[in-house]
TORVEXDO-595774 format. One record per residue (C-alpha): residue number from 1; x, y, z. Coordinates in Angstrom, 1 decimal. Example, Ala and Ser with C-alpha at 12.3 -4.5 7.8 and 13.67 -1.06 7.14 Angstrom:
BEGIN
+-----+--------+--------+--------+
: num :     xx :     yy :     zz :
+-----+--------+--------+--------+
:   1 :   12.3 :   -4.5 :    7.8 :
:   2 :   13.7 :   -1.1 :    7.1 :
+-----+--------+--------+--------+
This chain:
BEGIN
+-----+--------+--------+--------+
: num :     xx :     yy :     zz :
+-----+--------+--------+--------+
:   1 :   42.6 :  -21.8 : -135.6 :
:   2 :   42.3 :  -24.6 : -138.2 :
:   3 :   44.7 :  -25.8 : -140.7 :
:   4 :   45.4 :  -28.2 : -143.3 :
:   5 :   47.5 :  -31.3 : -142.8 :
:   6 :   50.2 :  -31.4 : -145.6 :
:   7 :   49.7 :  -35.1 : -146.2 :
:   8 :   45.5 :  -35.5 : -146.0 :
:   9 :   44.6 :  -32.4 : -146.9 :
:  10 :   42.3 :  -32.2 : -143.7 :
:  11 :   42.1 :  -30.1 : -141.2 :
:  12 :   43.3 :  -29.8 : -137.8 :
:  13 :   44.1 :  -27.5 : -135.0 :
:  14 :   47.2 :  -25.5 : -135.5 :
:  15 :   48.4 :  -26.5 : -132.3 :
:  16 :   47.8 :  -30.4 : -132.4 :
:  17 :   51.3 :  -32.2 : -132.4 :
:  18 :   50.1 :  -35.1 : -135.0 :
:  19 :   47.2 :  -35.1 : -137.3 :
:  20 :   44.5 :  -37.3 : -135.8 :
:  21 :   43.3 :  -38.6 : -138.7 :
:  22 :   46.8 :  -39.6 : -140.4 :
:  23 :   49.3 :  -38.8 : -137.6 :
:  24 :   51.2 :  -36.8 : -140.1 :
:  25 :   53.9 :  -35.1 : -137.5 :
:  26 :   52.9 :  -31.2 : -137.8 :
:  27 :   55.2 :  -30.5 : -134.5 :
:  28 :   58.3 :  -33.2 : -135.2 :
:  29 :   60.3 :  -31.3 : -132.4 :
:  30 :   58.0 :  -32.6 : -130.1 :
:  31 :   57.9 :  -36.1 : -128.9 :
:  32 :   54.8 :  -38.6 : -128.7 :
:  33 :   53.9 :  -39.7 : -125.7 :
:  34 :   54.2 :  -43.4 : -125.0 :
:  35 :   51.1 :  -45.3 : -123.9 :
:  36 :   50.8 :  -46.2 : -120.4 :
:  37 :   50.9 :  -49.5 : -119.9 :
:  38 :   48.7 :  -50.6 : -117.7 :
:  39 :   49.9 :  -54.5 : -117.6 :
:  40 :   52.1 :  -53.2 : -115.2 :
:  41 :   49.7 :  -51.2 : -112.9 :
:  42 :   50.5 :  -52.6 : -108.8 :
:  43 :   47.1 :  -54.6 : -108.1 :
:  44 :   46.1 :  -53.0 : -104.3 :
:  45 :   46.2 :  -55.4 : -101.6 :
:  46 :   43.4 :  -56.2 :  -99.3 :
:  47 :   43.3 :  -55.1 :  -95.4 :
:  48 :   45.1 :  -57.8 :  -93.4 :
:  49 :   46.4 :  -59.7 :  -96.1 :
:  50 :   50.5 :  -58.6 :  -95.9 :
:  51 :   52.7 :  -55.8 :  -97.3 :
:  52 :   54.5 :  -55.3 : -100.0 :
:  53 :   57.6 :  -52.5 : -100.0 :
:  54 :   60.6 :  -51.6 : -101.9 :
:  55 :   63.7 :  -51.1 : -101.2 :
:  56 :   65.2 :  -48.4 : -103.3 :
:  57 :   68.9 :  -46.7 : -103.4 :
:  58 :   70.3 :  -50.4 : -103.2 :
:  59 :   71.7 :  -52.6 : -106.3 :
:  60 :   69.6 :  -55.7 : -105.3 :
:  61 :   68.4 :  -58.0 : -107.7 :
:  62 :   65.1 :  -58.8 : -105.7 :
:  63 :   64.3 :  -55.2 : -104.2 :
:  64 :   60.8 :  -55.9 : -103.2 :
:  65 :   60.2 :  -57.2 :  -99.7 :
:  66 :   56.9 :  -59.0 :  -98.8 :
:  67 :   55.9 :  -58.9 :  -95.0 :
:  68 :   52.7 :  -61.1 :  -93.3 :
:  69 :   50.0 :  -59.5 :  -91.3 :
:  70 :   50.7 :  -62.1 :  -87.9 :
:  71 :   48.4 :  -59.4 :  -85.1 :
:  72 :   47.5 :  -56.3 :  -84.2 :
:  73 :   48.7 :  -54.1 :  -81.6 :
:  74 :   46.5 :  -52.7 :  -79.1 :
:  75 :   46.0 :  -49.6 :  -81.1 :
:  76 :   44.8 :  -51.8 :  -84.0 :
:  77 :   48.1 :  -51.4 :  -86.0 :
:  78 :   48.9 :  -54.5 :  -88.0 :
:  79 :   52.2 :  -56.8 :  -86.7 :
:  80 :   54.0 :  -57.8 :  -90.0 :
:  81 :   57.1 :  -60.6 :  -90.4 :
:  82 :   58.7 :  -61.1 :  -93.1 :
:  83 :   57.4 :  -64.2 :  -95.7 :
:  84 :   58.6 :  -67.4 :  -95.2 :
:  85 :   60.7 :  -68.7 :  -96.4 :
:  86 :   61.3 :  -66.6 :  -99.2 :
:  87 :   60.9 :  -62.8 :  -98.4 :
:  88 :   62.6 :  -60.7 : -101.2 :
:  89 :   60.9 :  -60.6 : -105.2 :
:  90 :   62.1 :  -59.4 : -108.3 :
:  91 :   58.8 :  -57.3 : -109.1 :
:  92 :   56.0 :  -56.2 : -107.0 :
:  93 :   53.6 :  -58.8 : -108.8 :
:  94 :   55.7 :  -61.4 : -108.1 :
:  95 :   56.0 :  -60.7 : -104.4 :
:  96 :   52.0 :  -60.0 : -104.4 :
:  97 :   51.4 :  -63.9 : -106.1 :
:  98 :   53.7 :  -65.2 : -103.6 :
:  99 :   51.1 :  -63.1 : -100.7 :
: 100 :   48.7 :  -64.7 : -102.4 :
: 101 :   49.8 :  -68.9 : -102.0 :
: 102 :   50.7 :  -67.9 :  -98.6 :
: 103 :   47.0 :  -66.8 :  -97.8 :
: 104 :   45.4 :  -69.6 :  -99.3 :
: 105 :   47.2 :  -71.3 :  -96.3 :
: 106 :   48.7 :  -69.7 :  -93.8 :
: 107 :   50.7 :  -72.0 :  -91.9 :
: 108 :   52.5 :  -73.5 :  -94.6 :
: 109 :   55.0 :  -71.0 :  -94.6 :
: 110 :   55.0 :  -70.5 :  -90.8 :
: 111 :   56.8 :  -73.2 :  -88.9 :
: 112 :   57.3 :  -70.7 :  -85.6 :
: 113 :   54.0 :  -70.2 :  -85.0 :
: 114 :   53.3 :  -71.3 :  -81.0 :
: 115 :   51.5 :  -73.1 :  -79.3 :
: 116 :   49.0 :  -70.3 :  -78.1 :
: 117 :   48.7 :  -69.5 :  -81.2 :
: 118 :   47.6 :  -72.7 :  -82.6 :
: 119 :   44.9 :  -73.4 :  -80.1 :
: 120 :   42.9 :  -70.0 :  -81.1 :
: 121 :   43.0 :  -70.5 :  -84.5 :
: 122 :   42.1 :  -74.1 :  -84.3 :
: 123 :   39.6 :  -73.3 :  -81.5 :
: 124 :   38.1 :  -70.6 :  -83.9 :
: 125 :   37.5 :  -73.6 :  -86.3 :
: 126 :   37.0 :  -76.6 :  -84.0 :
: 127 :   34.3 :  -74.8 :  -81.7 :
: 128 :   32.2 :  -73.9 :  -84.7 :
: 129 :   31.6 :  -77.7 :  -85.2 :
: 130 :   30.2 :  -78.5 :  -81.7 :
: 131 :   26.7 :  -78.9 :  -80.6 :
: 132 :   26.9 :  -77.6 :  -77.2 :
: 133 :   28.5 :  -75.2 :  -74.7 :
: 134 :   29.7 :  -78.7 :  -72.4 :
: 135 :   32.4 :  -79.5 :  -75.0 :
: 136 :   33.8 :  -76.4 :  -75.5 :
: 137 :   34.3 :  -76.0 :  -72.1 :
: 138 :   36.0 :  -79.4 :  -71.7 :
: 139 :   38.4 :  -78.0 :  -74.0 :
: 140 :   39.1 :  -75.0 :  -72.1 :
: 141 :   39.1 :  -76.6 :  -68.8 :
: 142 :   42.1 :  -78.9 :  -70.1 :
: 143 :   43.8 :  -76.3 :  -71.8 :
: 144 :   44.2 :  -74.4 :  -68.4 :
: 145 :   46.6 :  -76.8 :  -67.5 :
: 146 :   49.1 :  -76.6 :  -70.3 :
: 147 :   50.8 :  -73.2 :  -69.6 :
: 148 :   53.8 :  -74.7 :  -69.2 :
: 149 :   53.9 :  -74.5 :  -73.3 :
: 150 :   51.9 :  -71.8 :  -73.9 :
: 151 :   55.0 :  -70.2 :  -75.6 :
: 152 :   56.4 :  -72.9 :  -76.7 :
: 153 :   56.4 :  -73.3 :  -81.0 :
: 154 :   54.1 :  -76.2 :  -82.1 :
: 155 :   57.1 :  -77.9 :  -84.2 :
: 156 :   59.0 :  -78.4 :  -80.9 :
: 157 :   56.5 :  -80.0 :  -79.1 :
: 158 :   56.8 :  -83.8 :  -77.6 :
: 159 :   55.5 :  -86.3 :  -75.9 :
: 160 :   57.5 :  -85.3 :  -72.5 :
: 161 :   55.6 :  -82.4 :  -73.4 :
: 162 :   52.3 :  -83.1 :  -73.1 :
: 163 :   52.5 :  -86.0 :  -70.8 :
: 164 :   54.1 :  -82.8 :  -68.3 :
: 165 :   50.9 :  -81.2 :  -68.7 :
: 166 :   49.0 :  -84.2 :  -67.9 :
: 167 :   50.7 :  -84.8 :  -64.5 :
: 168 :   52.8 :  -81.8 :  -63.5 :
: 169 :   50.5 :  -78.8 :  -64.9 :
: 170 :   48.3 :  -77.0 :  -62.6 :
: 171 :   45.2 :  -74.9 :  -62.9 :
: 172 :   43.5 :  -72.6 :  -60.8 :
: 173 :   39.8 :  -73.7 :  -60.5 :
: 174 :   37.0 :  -72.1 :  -58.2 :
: 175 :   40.1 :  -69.7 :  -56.2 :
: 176 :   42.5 :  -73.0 :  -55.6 :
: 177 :   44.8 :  -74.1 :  -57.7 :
: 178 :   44.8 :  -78.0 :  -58.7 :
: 179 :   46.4 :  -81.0 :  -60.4 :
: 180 :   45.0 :  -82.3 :  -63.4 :
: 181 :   42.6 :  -86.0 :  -62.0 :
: 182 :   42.2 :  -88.7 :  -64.2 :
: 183 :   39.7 :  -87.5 :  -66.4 :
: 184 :   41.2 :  -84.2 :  -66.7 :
: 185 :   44.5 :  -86.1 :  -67.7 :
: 186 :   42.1 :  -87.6 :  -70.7 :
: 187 :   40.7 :  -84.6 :  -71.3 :
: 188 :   44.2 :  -82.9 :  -72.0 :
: 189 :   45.2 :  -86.0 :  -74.1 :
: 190 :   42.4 :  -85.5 :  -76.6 :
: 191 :   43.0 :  -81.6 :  -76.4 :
: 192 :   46.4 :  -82.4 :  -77.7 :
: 193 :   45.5 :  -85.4 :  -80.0 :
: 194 :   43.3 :  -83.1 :  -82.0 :
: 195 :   45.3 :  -80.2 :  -82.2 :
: 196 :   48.0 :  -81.6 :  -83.4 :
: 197 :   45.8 :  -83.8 :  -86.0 :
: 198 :   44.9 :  -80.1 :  -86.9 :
: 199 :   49.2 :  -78.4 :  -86.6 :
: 200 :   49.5 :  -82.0 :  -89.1 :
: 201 :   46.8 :  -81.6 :  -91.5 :
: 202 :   48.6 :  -77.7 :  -92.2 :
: 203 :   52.2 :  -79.2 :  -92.3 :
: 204 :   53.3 :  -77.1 :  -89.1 :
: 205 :   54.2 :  -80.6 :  -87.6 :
: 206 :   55.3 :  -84.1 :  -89.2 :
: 207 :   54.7 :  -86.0 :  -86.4 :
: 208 :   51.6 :  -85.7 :  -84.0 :
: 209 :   53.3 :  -87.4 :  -80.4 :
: 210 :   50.5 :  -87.2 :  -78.7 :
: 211 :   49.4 :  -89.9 :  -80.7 :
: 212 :   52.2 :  -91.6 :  -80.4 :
: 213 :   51.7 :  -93.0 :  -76.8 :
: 214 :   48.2 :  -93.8 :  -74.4 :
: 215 :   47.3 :  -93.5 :  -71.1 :
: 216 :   48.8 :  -95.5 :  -68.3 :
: 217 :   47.1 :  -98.5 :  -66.9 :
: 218 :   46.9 :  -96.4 :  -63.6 :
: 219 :   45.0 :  -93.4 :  -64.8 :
: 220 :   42.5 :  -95.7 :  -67.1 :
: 221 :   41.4 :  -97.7 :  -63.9 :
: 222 :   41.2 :  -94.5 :  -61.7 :
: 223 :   38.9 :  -92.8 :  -63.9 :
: 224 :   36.8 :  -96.3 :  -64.3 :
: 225 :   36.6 :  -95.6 :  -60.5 :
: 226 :   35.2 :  -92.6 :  -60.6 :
: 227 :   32.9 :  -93.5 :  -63.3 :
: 228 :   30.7 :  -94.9 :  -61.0 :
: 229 :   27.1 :  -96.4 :  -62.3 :
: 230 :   24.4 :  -94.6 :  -62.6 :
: 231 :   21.7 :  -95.3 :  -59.9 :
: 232 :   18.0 :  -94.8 :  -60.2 :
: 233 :   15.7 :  -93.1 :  -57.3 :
: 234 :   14.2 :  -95.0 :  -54.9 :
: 235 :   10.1 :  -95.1 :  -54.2 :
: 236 :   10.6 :  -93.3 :  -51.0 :
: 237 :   13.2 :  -90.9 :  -53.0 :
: 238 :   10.9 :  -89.9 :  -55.5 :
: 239 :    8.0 :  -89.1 :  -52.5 :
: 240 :   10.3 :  -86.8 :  -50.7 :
: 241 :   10.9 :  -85.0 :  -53.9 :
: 242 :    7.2 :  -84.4 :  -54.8 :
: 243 :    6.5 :  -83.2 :  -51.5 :
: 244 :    9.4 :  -80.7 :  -51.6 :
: 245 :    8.4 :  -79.7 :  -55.2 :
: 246 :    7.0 :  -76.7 :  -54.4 :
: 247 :   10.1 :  -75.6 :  -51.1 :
: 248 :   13.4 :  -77.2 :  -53.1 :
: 249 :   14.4 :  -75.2 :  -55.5 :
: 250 :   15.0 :  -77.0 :  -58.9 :
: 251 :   13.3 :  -80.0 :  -57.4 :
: 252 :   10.6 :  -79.7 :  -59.9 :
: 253 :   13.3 :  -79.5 :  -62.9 :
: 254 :   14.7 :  -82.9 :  -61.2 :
: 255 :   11.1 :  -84.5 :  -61.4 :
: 256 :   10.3 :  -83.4 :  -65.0 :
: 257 :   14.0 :  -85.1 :  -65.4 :
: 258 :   12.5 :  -88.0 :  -63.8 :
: 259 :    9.4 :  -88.5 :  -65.9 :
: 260 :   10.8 :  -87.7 :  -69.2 :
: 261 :   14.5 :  -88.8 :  -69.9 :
: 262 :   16.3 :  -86.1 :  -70.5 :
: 263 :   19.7 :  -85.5 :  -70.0 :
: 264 :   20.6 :  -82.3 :  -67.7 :
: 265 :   22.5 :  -80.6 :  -70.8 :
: 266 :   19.3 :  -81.6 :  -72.8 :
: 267 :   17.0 :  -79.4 :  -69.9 :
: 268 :   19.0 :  -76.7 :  -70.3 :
: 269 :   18.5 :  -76.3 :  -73.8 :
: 270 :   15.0 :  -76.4 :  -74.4 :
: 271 :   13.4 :  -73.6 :  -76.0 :
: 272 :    9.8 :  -72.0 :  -75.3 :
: 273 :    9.3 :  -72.1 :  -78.8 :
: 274 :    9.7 :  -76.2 :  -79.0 :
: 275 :    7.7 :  -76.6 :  -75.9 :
: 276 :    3.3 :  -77.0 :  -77.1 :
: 277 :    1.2 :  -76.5 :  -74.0 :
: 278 :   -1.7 :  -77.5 :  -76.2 :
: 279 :   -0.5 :  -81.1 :  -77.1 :
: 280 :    1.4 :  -81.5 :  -74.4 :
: 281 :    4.8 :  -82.4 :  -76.0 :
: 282 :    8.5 :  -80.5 :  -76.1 :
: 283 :   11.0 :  -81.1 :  -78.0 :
: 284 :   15.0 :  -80.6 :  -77.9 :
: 285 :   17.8 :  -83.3 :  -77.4 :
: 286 :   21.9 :  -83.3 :  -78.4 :
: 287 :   24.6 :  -85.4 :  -78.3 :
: 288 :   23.7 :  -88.0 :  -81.1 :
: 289 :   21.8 :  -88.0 :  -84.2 :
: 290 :   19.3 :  -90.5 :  -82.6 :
: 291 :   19.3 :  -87.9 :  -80.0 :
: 292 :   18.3 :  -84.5 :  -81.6 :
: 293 :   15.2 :  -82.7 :  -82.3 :
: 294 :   12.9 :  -85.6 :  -80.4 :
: 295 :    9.7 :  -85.3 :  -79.4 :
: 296 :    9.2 :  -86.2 :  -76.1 :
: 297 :    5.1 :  -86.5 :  -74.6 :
: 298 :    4.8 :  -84.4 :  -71.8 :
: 299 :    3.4 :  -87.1 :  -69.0 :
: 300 :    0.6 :  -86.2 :  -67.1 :
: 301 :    2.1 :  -86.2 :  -63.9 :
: 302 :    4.2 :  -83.2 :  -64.9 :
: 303 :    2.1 :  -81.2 :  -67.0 :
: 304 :    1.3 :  -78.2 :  -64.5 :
: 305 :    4.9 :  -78.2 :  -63.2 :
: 306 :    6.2 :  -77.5 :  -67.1 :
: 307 :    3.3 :  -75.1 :  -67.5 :
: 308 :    4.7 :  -73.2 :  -64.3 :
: 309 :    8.4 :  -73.3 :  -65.4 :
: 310 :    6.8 :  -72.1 :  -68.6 :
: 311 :    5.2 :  -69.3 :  -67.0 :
: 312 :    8.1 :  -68.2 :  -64.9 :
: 313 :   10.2 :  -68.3 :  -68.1 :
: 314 :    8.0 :  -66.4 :  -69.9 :
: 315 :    8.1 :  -63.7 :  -66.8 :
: 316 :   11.7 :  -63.7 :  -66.9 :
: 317 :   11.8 :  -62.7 :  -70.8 :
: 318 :   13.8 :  -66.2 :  -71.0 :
: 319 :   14.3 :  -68.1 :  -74.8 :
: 320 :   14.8 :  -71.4 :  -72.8 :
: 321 :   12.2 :  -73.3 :  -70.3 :
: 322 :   14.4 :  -73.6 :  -68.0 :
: 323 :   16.8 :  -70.9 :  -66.0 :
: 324 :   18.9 :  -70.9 :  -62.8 :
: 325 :   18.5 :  -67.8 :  -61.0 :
: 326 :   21.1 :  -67.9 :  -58.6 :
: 327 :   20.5 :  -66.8 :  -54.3 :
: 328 :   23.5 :  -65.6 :  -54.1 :
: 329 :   23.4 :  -62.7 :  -56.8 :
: 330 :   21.1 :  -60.6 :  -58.5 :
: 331 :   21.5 :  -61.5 :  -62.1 :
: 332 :   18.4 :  -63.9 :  -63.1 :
: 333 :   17.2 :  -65.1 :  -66.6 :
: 334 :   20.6 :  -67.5 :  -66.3 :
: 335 :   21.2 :  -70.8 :  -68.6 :
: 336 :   21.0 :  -73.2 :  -66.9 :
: 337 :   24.1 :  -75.4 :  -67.9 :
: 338 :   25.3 :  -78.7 :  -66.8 :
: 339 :   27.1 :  -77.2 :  -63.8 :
: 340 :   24.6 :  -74.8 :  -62.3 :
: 341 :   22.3 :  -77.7 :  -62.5 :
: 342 :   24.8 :  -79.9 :  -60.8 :
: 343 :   25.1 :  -77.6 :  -57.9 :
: 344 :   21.4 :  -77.4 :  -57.3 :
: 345 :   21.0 :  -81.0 :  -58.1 :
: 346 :   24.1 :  -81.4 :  -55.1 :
: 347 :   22.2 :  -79.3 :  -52.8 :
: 348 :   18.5 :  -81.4 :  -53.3 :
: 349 :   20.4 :  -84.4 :  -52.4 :
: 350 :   22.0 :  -83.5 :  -49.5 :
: 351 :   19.0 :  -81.6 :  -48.1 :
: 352 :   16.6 :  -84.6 :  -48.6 :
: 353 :   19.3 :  -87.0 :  -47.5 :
: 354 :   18.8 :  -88.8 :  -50.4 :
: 355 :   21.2 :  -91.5 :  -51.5 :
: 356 :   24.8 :  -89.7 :  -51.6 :
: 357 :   26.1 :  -91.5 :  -54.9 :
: 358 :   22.9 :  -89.8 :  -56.6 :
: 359 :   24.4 :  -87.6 :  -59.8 :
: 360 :   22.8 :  -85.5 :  -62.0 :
: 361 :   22.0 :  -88.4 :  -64.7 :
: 362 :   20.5 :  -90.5 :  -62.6 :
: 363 :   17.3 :  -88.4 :  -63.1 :
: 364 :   17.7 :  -90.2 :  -67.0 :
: 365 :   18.8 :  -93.6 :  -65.3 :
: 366 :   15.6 :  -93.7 :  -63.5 :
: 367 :   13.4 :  -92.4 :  -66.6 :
: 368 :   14.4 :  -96.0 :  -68.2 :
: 369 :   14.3 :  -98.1 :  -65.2 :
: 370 :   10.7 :  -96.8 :  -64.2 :
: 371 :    9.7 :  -97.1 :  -67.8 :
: 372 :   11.2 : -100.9 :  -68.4 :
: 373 :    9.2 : -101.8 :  -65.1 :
: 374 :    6.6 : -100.4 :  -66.3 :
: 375 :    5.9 : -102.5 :  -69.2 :
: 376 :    6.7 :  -99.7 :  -71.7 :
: 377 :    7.9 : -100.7 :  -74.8 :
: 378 :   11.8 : -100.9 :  -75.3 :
: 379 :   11.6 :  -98.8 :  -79.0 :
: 380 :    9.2 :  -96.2 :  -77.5 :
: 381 :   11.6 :  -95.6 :  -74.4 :
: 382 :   14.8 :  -95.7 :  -77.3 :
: 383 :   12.6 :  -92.7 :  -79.1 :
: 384 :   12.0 :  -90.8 :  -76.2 :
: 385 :   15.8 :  -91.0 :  -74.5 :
: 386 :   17.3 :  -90.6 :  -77.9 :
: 387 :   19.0 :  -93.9 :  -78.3 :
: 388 :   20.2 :  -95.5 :  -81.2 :
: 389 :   17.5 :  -98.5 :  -82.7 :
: 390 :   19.7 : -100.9 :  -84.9 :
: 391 :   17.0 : -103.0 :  -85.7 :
: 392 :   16.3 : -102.5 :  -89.4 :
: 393 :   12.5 : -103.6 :  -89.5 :
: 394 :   11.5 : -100.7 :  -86.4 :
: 395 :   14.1 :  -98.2 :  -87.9 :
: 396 :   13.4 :  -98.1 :  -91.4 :
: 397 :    9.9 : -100.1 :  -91.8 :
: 398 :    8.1 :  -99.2 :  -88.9 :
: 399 :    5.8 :  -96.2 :  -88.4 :
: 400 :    4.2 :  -95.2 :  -85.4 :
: 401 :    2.0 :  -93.1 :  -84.3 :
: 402 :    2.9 :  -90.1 :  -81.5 :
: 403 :    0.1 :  -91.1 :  -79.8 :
: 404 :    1.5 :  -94.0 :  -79.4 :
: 405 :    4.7 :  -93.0 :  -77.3 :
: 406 :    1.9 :  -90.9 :  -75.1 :
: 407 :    0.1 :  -94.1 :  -74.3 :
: 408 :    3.5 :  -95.7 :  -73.3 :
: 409 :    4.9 :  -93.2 :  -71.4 :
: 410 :    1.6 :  -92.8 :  -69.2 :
: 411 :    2.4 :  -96.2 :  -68.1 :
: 412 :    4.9 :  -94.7 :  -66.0 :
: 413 :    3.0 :  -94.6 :  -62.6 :
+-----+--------+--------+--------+
């Protein structure tokens, strides 16, 4: 029922503990409830980003521990260590701002994170800024050989470390296990250099040593060794190959090489989508900015072989012009990377009894030395083989026409 309030003369219920519109206490044995103040309320964290717990039924000035998501177990449970190098907070807000700084950067506070651990999260980063599948796989190749400090943490590491890699460390490659060659040895040289740059840049190291020495006269005139020159095809080279065109496999991907200057990483990668049957032209390309997205004519000698590789691509459901379908297995519609076509390019050779020293970018080699004889002109063979022009009048003045580069590259008998 409804009564009046004593002091405003208004009226209320008869069971309301203050008058709401004086707060006149009608019930003075009963106590007002104090606001909740919600200044205080614990913010909630996010998945992965740490723990915060308190430890109660303990006099401790700084009762709230804050722990770091470091993994996950199999089951998916997170794996949490205690923050670095302060662990233990006054408040749960404090401890939850200290979670904070540490996720803006991780490895600040984590000076016993390991090697292994390193190289996937710099991987994660570093292999987002590549181009193409060949570099990556560099990386991987060399970091085979560095088990030996796998476990090791980063802020140990050495310069006895990684030159043991270089020369003692072993891999197991194709069933055998191996020794690092010379250009391996590089290879896990710049692995280290730029990991480190990367364990420096996040204060987990002050020093990068791998920097801090180079590799040994011997090992820089053994892979100068093996870094033989390039060698084009001879006449009588380039007639066996047309008239096994149609019984070699892949010899037809080694002629289109041949007539159009691409590198073998570059064949691989060219899409269906770039390659215009009506105009006679595809276009890919990597490595350098002078290098990508070029437009390359399609000369006249290989037209019907790219329309055919086109076809059989197109049969195979394939995004790329050309695959590798290998004899040996059943799978088909297969990238064809650097290696595959190494191996078939290997097998050609030897078949033919071509010239032994004959690599896979020789095919590239003897693009430019047909075209130079040729008479073509030296920019037009620069545009097509992706080559830097410094000359500032062609490069920035000049404007050519794409037929043009189609007239020039037909002089190419």
């Amino acid at each position: 029922m409804l009564i009046k309030c004593p002091e405003c003369d208004l009226q209320v219920s008869d069971k309301a503990t203050f008058c709401p519109h004086c707060g006149y206490p009608l019930q003075p044995e009963i106590k007002r409830r104090k606001p909740r103040n919600t200044n205080n309320k614990r913010r909630r964290l996010p998945n992965g980003f740490g723990q915060i717990s308190e430890i109660k039924n303990r006099n401790l000035r700084n009762p709230f521990r804050a722990m770091v998501t470091v993994g996950k177990t199999a089951t998916g449970r997170p794996i949490c260590k205690p923050l670095k190098p302060e662990s233990y907070f006054p408040t749960y807000n404090d401890a939850y701002a200290a979670l904070v700084e540490y996720n803006k950067n991780p490895y600040d506070l984590e000076p016993a994170i390991t090697v292994k651990e390193l190289y996937e999260k710099w991987t994660e980063e570093y292999f987002k800024t590549l181009k193409n599948d060949a570099s990556s796989r560099a990386v991987t190749s060399a970091w085979a050989y560095c088990s030996s400090v796998y476990d090791m943490r980063v802020m140990d590491i050495r310069a006895r470390h990684v030159k043991g890699c270089m020369e003692e460390g072993t891999a197991v490659v194709r069933g055998k296990e191996q020794r690092p060659s010379a250009s391996m040895k590089n290879k896990i040289k710049s692995l280290f250099n730029l990991m480190l740059d990367y364990a420096l840049e996040y204060e987990i190291v002050k020093q990068n040593y791998a920097r801090t020495f180079t590799l040994t006269d011997e090992t820089i005139k053994e892979i100068q060794t093996v870094k033989k020159e390039h060698i084009p095809f001879s006449d009588d080279e380039i007639k066996s190959l047309w008239e096994h065109v149609d019984d070699k496999y892949c010899a037809d991907v080694l002629l289109i090489q041949c007539y159009s200057g691409w590198r073998p990483q570059e064949l691989g990668l060219i899409e269906l989508v770039n390659v215009d049957l009506s105009n006679w032209t595809f276009t890919g390309g990597m490595k350098t900015e002078a290098g990508e997205n070029r437009t390359v004519p399609i000369h006249s000698k290989i037209r019907y072989l790219v329309e055919r590789k086109y076809k059989e691509a197109e049969a195979l459901e394939s995004r790329y012009l050309f695959t590798y379908v290998d004899p040996d297995s059943n799978k088909k519609n297969i990238k064809l990377t650097y290696n595959r076509y190494q191996r078939v390019f290997n097998r050609i050779r030897d078949e033919l009894n071509l010239n032994p020293e004959h690599r896979p970018h020789d095919g590239r080699k003897h693009f430019v030395t047909a075209a130079k004889k040729a008479g073509v002109d030296e920019y037009a063979i620069k545009y097509m083989v992706g080559h830097k022009i410094a000359d500032i009048t062609e490069k920035v003045y000049t404007t050519r026409e794409f037929e043009w580069l189609r007239e020039e590259v037909e002089k190419i008998g």
